[in-house]
Structure formats: C-alpha cells, structure tokens
PDB file with one MODEL, atoms N, CA, C and O in Angstrom:
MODEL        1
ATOM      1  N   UNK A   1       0.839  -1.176   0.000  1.00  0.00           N
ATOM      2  CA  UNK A   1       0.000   0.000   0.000  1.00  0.00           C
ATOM      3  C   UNK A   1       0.888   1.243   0.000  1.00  0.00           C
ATOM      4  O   UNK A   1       1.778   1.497   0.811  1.00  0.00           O
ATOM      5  N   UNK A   2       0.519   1.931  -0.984  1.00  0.00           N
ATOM      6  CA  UNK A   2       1.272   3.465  -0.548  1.00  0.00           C
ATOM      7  C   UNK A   2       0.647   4.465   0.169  1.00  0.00           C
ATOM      8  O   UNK A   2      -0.550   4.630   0.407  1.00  0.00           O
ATOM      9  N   UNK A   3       1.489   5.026   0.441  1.00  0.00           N
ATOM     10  CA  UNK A   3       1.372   6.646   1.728  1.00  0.00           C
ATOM     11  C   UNK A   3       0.112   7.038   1.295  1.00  0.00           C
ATOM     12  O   UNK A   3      -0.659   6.856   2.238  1.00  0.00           O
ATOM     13  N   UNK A   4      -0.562   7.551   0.191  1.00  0.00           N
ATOM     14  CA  UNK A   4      -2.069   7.792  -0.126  1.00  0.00           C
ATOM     15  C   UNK A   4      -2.702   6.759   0.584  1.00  0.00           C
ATOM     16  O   UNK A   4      -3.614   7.410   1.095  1.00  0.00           O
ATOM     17  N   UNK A   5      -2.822   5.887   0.879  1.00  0.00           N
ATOM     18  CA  UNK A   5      -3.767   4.725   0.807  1.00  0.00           C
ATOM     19  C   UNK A   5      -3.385   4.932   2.580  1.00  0.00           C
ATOM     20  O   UNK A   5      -4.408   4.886   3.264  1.00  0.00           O
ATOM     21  N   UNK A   6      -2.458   5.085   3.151  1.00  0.00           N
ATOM     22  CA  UNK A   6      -2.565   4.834   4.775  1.00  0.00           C
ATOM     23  C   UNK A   6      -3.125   6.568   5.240  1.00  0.00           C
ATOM     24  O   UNK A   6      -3.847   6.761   6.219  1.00  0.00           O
ATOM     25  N   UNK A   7      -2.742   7.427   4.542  1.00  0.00           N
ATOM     26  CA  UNK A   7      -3.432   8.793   4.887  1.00  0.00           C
ATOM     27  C   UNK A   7      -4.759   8.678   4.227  1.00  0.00           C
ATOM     28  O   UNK A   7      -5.419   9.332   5.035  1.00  0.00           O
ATOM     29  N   UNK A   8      -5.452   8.370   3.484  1.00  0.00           N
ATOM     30  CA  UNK A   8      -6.912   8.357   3.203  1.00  0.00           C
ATOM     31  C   UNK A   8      -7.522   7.207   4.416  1.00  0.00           C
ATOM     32  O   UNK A   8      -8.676   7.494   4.733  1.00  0.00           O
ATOM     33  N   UNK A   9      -7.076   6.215   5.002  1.00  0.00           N
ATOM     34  CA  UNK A   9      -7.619   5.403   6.099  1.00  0.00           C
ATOM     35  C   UNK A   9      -7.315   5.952   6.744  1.00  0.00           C
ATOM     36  O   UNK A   9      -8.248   5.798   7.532  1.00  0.00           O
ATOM     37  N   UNK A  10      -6.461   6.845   7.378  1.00  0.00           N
ATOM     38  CA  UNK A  10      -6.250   7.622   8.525  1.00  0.00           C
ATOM     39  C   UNK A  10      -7.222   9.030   8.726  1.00  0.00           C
ATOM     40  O   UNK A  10      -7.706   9.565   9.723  1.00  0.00           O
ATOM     41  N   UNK A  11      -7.257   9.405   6.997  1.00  0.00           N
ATOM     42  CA  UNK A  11      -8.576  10.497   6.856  1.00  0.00           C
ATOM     43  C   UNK A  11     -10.034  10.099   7.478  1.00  0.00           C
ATOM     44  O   UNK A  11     -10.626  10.766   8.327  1.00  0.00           O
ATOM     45  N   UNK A  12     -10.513   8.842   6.873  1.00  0.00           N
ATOM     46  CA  UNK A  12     -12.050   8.270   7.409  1.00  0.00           C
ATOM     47  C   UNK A  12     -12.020   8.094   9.298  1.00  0.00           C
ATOM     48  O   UNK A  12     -12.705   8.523  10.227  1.00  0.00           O
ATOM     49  N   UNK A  13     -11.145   7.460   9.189  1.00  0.00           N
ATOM     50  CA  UNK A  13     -11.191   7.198  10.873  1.00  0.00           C
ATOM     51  C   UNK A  13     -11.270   8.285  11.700  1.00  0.00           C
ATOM     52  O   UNK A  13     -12.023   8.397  12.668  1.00  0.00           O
ATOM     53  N   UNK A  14     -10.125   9.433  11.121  1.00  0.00           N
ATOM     54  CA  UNK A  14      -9.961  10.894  12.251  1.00  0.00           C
ATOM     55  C   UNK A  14     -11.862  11.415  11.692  1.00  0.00           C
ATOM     56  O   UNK A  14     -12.274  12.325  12.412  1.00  0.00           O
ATOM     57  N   UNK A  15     -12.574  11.104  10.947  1.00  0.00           N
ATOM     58  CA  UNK A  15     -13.322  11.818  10.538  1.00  0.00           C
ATOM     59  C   UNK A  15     -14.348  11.266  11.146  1.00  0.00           C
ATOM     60  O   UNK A  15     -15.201  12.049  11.564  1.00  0.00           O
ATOM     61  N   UNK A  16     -14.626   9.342  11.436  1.00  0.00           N
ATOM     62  CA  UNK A  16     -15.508   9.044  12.616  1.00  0.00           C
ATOM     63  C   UNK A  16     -15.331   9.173  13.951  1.00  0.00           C
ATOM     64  O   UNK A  16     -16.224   8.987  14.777  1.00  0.00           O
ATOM     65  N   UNK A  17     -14.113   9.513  14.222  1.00  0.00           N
ATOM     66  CA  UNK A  17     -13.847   9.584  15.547  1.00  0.00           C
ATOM     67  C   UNK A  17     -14.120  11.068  16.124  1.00  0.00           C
ATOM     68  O   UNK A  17     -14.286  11.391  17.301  1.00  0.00           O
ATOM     69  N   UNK A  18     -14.119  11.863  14.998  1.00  0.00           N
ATOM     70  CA  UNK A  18     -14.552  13.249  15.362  1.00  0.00           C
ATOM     71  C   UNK A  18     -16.299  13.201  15.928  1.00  0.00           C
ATOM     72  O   UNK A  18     -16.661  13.646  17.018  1.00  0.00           O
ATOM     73  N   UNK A  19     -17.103  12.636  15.026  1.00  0.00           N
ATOM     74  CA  UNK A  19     -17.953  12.753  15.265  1.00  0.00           C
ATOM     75  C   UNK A  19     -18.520  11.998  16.668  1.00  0.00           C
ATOM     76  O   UNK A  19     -19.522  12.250  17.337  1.00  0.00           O
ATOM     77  N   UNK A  20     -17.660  11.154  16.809  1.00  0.00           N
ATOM     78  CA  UNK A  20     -17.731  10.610  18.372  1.00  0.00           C
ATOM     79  C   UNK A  20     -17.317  10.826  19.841  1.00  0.00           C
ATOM     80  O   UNK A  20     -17.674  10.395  20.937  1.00  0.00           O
ATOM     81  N   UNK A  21     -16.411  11.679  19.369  1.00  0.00           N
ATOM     82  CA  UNK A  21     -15.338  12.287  20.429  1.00  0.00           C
ATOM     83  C   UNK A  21     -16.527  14.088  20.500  1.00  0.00           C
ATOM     84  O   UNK A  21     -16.724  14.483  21.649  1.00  0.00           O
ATOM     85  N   UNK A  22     -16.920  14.621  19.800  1.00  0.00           N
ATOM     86  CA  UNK A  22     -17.710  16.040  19.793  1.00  0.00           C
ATOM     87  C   UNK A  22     -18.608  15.648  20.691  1.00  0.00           C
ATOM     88  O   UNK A  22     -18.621  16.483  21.595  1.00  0.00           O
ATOM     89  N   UNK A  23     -19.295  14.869  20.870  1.00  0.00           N
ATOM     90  CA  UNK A  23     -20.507  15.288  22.135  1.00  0.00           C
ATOM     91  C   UNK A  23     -19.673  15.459  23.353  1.00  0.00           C
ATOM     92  O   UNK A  23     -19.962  16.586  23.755  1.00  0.00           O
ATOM     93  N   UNK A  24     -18.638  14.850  24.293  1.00  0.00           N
ATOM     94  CA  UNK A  24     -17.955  14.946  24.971  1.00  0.00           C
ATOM     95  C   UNK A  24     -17.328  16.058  25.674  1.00  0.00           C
ATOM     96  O   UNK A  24     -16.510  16.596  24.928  1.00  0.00           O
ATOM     97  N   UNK A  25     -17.406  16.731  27.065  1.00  0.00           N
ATOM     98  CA  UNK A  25     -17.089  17.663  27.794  1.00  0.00           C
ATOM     99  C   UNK A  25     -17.903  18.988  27.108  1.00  0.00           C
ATOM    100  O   UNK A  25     -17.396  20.073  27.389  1.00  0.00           O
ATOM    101  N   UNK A  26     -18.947  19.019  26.356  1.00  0.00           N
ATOM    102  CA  UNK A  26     -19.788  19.619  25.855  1.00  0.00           C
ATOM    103  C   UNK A  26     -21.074  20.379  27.256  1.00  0.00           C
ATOM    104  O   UNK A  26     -21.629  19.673  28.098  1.00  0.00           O
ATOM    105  N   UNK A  27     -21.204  21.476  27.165  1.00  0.00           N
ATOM    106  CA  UNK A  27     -21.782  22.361  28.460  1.00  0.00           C
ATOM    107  C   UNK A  27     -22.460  23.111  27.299  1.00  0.00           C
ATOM    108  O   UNK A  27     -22.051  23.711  26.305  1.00  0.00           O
ATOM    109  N   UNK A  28     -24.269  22.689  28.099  1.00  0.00           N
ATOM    110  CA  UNK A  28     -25.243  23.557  27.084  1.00  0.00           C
ATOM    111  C   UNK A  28     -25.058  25.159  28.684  1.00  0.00           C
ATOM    112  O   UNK A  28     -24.589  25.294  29.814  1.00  0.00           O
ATOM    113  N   UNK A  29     -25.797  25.941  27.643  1.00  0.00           N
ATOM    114  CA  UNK A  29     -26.130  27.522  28.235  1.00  0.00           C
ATOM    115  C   UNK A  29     -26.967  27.122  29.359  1.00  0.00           C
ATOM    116  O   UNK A  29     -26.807  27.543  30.504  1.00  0.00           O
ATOM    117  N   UNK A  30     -27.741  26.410  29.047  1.00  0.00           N
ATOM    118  CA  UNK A  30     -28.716  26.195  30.359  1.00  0.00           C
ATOM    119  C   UNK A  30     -27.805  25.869  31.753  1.00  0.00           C
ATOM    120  O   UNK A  30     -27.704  26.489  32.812  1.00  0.00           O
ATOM    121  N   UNK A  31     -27.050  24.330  31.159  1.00  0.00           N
ATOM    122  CA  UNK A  31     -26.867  23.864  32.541  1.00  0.00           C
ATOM    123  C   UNK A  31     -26.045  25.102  33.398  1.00  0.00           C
ATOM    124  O   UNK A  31     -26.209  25.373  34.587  1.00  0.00           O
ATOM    125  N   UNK A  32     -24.980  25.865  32.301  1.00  0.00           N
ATOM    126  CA  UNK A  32     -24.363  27.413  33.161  1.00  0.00           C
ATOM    127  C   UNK A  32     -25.133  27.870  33.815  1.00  0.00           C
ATOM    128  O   UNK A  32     -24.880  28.062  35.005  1.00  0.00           O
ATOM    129  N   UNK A  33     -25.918  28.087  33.461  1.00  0.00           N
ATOM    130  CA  UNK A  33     -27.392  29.606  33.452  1.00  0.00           C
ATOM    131  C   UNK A  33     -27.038  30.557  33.048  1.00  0.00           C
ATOM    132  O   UNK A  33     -27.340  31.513  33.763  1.00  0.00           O
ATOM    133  N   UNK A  34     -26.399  30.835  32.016  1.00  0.00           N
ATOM    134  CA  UNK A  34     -26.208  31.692  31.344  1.00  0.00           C
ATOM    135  C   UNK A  34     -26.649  31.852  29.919  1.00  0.00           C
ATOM    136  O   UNK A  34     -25.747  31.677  29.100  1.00  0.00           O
ATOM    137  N   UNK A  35     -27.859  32.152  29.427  1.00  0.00           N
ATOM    138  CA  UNK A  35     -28.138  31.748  28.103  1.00  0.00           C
ATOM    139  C   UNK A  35     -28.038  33.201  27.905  1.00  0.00           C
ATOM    140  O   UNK A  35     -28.146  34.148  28.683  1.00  0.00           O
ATOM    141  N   UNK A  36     -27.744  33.091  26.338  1.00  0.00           N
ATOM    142  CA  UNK A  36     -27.214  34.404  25.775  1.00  0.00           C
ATOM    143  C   UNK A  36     -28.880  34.297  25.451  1.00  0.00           C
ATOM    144  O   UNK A  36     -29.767  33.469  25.654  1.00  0.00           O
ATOM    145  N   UNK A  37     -28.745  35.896  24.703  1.00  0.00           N
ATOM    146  CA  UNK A  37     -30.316  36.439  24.333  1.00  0.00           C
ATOM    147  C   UNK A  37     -30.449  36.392  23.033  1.00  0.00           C
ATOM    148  O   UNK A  37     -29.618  36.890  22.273  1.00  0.00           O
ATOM    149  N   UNK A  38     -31.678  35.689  22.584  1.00  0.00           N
ATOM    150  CA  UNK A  38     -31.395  35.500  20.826  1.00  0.00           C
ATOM    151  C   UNK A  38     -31.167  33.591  20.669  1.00  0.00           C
ATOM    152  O   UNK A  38     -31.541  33.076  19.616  1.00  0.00           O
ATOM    153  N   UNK A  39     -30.613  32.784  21.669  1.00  0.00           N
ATOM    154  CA  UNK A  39     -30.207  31.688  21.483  1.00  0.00           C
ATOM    155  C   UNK A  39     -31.007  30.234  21.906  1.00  0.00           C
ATOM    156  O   UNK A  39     -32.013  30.575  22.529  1.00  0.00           O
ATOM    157  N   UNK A  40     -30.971  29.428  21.852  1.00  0.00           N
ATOM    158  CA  UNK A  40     -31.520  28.566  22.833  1.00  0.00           C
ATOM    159  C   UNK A  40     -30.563  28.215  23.548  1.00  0.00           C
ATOM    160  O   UNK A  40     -29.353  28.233  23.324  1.00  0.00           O
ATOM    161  N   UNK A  41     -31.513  27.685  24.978  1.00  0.00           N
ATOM    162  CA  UNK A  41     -30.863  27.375  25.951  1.00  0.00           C
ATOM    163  C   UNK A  41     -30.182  26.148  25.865  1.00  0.00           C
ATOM    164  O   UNK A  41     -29.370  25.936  26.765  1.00  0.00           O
ATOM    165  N   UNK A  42     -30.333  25.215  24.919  1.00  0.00           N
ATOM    166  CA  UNK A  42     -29.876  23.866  24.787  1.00  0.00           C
ATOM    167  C   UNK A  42     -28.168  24.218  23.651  1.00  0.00           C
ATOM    168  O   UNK A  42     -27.416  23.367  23.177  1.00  0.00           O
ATOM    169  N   UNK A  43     -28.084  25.470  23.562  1.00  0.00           N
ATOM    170  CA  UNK A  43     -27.023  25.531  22.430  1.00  0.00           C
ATOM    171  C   UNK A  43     -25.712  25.398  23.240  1.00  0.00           C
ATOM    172  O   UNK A  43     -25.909  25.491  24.452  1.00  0.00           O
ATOM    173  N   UNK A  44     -24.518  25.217  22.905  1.00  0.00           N
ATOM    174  CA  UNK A  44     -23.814  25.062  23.649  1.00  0.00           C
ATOM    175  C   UNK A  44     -22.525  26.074  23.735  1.00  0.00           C
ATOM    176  O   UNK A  44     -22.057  26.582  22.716  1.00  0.00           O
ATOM    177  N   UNK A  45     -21.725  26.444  25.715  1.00  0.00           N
ATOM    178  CA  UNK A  45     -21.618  27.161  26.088  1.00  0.00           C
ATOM    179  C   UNK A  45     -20.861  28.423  24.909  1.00  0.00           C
ATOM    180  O   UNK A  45     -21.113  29.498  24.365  1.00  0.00           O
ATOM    181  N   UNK A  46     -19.758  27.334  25.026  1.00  0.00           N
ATOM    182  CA  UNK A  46     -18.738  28.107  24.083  1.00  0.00           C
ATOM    183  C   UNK A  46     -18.024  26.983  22.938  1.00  0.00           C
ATOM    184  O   UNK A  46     -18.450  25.835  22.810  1.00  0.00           O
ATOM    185  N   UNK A  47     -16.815  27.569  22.111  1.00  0.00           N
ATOM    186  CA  UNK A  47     -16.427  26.376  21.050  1.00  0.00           C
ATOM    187  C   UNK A  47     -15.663  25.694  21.881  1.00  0.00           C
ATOM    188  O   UNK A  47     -14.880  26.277  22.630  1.00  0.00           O
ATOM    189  N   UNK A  48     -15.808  24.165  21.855  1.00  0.00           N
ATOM    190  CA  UNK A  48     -14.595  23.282  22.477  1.00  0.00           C
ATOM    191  C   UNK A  48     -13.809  22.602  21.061  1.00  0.00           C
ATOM    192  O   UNK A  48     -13.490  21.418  20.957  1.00  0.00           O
ATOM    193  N   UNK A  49     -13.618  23.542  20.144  1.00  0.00           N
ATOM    194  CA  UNK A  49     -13.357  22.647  18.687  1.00  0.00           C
ATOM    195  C   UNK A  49     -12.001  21.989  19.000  1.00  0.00           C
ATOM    196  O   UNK A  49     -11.907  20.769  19.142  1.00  0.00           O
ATOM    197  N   UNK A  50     -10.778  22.965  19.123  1.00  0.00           N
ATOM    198  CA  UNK A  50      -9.741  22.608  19.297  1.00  0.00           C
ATOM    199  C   UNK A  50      -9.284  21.678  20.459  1.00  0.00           C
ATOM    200  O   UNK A  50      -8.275  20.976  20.392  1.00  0.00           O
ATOM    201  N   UNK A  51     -10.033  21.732  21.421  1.00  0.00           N
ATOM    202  CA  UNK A  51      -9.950  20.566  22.639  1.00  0.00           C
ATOM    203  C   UNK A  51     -10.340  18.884  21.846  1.00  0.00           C
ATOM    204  O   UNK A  51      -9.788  17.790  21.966  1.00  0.00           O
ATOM    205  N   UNK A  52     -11.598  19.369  20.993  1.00  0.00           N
ATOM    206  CA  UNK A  52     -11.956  18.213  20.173  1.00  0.00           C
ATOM    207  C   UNK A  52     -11.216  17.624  19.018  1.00  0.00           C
ATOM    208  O   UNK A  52     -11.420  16.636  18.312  1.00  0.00           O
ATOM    209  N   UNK A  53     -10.498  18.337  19.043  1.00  0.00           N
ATOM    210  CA  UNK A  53      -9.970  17.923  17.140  1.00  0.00           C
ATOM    211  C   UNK A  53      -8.358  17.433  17.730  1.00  0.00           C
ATOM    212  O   UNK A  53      -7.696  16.650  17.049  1.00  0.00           O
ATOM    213  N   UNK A  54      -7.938  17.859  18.764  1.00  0.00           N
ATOM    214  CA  UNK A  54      -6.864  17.219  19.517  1.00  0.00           C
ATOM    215  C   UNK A  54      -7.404  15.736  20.142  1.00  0.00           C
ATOM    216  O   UNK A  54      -7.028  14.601  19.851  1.00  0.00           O
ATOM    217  N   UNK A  55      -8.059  16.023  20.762  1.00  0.00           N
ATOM    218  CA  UNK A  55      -8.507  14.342  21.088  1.00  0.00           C
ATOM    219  C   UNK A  55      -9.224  13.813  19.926  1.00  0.00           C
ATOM    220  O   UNK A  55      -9.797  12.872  20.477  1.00  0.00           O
ATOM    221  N   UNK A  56      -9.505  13.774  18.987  1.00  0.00           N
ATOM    222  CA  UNK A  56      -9.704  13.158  17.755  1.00  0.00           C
ATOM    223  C   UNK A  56      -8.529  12.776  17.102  1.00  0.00           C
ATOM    224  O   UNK A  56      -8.461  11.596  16.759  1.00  0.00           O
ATOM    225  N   UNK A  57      -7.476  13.606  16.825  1.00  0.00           N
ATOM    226  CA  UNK A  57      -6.226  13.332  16.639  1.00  0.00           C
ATOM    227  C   UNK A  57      -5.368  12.234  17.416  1.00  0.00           C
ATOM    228  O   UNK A  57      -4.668  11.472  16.748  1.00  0.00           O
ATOM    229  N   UNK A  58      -5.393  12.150  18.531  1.00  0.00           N
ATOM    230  CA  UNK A  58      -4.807  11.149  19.751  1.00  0.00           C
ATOM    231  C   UNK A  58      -5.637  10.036  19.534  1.00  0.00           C
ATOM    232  O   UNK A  58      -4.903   9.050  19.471  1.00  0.00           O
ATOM    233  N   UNK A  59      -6.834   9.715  19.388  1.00  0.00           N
ATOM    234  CA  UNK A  59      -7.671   8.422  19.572  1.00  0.00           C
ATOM    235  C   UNK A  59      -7.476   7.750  18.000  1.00  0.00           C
ATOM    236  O   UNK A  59      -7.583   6.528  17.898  1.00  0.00           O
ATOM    237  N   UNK A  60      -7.234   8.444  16.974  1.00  0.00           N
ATOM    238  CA  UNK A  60      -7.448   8.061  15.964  1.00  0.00           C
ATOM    239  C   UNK A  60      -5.730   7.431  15.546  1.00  0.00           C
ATOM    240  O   UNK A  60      -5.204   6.371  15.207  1.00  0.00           O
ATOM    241  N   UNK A  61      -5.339   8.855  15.832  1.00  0.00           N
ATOM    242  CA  UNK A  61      -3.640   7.918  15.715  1.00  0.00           C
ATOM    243  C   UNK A  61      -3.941   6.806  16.792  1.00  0.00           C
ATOM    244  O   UNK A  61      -4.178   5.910  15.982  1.00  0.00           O
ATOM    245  N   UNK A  62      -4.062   6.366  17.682  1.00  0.00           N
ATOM    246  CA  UNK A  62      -3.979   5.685  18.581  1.00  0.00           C
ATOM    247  C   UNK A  62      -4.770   3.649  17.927  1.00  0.00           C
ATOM    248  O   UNK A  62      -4.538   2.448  18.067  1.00  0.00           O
ATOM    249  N   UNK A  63      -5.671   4.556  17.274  1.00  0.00           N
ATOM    250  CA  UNK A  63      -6.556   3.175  16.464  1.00  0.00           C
ATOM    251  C   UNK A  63      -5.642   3.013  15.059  1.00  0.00           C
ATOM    252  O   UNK A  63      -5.593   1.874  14.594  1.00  0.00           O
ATOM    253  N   UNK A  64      -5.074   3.849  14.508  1.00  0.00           N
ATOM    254  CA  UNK A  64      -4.423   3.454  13.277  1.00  0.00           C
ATOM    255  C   UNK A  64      -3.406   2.786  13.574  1.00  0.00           C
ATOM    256  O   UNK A  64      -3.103   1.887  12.789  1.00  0.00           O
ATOM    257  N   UNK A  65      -2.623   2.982  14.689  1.00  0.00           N
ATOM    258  CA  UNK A  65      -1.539   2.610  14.920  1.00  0.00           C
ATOM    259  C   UNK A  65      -1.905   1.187  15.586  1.00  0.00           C
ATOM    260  O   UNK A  65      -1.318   0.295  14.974  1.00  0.00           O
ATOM    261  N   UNK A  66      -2.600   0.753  16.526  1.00  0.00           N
ATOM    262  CA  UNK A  66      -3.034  -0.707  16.778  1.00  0.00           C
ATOM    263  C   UNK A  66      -3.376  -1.164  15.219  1.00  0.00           C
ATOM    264  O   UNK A  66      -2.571  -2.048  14.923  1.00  0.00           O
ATOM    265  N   UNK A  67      -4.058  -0.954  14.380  1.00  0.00           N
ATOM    266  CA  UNK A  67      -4.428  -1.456  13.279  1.00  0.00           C
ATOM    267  C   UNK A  67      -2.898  -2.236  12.876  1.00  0.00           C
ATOM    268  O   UNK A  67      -2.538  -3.411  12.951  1.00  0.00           O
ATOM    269  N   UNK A  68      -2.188  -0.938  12.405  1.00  0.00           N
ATOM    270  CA  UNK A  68      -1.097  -1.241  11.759  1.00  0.00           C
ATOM    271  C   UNK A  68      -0.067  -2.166  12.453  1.00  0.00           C
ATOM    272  O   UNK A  68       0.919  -2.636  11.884  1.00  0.00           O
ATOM    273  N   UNK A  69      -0.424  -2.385  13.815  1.00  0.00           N
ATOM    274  CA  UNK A  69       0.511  -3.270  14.515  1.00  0.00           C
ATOM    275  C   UNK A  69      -0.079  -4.531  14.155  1.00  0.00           C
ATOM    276  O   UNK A  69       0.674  -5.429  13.777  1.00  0.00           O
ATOM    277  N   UNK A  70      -1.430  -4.745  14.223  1.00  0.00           N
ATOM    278  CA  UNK A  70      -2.066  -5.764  14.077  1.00  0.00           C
ATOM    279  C   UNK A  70      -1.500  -6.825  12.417  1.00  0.00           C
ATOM    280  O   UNK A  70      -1.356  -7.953  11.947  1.00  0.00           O
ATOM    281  N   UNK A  71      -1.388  -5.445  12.178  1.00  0.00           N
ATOM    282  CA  UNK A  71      -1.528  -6.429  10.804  1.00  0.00           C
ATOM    283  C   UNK A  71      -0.006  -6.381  10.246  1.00  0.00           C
ATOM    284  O   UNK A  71       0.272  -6.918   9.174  1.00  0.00           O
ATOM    285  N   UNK A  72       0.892  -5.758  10.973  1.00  0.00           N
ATOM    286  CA  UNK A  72       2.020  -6.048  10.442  1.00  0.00           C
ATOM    287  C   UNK A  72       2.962  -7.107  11.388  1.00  0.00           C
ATOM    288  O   UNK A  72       3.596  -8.027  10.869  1.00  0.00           O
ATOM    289  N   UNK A  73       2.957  -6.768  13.247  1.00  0.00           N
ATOM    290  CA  UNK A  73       3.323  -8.140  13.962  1.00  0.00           C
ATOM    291  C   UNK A  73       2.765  -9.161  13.602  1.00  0.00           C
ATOM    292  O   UNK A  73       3.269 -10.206  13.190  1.00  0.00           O
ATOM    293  N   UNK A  74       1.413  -8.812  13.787  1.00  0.00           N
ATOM    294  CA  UNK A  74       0.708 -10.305  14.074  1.00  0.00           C
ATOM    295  C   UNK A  74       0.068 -10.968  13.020  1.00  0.00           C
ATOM    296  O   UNK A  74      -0.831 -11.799  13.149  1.00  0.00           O
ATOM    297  N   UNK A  75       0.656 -10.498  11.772  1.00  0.00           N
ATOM    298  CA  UNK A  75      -0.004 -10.514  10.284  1.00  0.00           C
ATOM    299  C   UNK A  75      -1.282 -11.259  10.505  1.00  0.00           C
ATOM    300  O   UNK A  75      -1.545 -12.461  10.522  1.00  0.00           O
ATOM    301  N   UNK A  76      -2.236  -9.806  10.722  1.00  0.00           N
ATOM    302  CA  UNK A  76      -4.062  -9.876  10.885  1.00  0.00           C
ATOM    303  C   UNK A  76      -4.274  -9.314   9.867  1.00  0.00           C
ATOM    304  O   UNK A  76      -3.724  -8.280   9.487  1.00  0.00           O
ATOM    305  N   UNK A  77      -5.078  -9.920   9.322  1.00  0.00           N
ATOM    306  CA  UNK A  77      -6.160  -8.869   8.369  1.00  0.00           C
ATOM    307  C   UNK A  77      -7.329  -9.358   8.554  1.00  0.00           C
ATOM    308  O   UNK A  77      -7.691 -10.142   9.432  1.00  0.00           O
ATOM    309  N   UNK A  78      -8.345  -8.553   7.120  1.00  0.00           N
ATOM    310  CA  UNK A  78      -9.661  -8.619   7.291  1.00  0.00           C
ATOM    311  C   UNK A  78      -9.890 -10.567   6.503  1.00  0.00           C
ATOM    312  O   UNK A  78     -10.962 -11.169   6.545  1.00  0.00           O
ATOM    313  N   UNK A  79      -8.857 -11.019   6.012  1.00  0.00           N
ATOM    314  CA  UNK A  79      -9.227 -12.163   6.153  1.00  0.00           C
ATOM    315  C   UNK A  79      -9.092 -13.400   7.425  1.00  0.00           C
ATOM    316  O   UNK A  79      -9.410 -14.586   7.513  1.00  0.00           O
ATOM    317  N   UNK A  80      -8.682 -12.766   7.986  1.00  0.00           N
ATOM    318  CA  UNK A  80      -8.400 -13.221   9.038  1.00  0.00           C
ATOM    319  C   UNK A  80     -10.025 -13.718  10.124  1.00  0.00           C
ATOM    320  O   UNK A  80     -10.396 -14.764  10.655  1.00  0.00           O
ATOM    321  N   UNK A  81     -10.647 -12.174  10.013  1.00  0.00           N
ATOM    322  CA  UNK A  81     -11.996 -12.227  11.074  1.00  0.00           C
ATOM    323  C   UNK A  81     -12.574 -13.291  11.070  1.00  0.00           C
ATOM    324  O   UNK A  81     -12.686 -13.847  12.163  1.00  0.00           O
ATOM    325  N   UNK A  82     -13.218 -14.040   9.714  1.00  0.00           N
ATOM    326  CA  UNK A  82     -14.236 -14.859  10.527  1.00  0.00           C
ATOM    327  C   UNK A  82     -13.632 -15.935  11.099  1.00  0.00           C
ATOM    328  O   UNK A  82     -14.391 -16.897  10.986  1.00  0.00           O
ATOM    329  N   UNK A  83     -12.263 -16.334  11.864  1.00  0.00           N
ATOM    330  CA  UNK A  83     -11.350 -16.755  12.635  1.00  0.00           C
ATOM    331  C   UNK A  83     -11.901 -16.525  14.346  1.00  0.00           C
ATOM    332  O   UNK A  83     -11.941 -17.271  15.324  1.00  0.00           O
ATOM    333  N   UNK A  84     -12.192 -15.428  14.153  1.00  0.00           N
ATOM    334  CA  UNK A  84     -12.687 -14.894  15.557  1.00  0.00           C
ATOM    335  C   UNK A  84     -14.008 -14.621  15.935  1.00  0.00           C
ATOM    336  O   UNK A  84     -14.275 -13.994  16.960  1.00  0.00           O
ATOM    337  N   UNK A  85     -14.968 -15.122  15.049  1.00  0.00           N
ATOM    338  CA  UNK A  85     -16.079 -15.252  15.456  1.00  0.00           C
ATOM    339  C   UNK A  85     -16.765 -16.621  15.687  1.00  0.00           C
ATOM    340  O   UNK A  85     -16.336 -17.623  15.115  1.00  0.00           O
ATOM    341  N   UNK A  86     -17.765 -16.665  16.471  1.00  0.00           N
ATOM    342  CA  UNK A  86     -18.023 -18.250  16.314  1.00  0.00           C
ATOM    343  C   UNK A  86     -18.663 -19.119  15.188  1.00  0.00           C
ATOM    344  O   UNK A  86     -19.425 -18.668  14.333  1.00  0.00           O
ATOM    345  N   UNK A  87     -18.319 -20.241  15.274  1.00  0.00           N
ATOM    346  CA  UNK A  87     -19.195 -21.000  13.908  1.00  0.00           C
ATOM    347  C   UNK A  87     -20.919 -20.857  14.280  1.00  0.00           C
ATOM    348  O   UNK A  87     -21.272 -20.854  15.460  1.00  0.00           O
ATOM    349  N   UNK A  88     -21.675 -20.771  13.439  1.00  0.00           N
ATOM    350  CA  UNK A  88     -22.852 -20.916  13.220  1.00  0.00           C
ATOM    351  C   UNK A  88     -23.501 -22.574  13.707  1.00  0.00           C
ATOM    352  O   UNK A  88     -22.814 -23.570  13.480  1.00  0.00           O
ATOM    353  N   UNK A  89     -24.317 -22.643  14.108  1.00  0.00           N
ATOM    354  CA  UNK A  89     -24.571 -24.234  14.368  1.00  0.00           C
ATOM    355  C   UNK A  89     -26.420 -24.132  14.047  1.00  0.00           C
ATOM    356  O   UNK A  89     -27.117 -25.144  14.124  1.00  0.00           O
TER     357      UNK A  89
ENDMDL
END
C-alpha cells in the first residue's frame, strides 16, 4: 500500500472519531445559566473545537496505529476475522 492509501484510512477514521469524540465535555447555556439572548438554551456554552480535534487526533492515531501493529506483527487482516467469530450451528 502506498502513503495515499494509509493517509486516506487515517482520513475516514480521524473523521468518525470526530464525530464521536464532539458530544464529549460539551456544556449547554442552560446547565451554566447563562443563556445568551437570541439563542436557545440547549445551544452550547462556548467552542470546544480545538480541545476536540486534539482528542480526535490522539484516539485516531492511537486506532491506526493498533491497526497497523495488528496487521504487520501479528499478520491480521480482514481475512483473518471470521477466525474470531463463532461458527454458526
């Protein structure tokens, strides 16, 4: 595989993990009591983007890099799985 091919899998993953890692340490206006005027109270306080996009960064390197161990120590791949699931009976 070339460098395109491990940065485009590294692209999808940082890009689900974003969306999983964003609800997290998230503070609506309400629970403050501070709702601005004009807003709803459920919107949230202030931006936590960069707190988020750093821990998206860490979890995602963190899963690419088990991946890549996986499959280069322990030569795993995706043919490998149904190995690890049980037989059907």
């Amino acid at each position: 595989m070339s460098w395109v091919t491990y940065f485009a899998i590294y692209f999808i993953v940082w890009w689900i993990t974003l969306f999983a890692v964003l609800p997290f340490g998230l503070k609506t206006q309400d629970e403050n009591e501070e709702v601005t005027l004009g807003t709803v109270s459920s919107a949230p306080r202030g931006p936590h983007v960069l707190r988020a996009m750093l821990w998206t960064t860490l979890v995602s390197m963190l899963i690419c890099a088990s991946a890549y161990g996986l499959a280069t120590w322990l030569d795993l791949g995706l043919d490998d799985l149904p190995h690890f699931l049980p037989e059907p009976k």
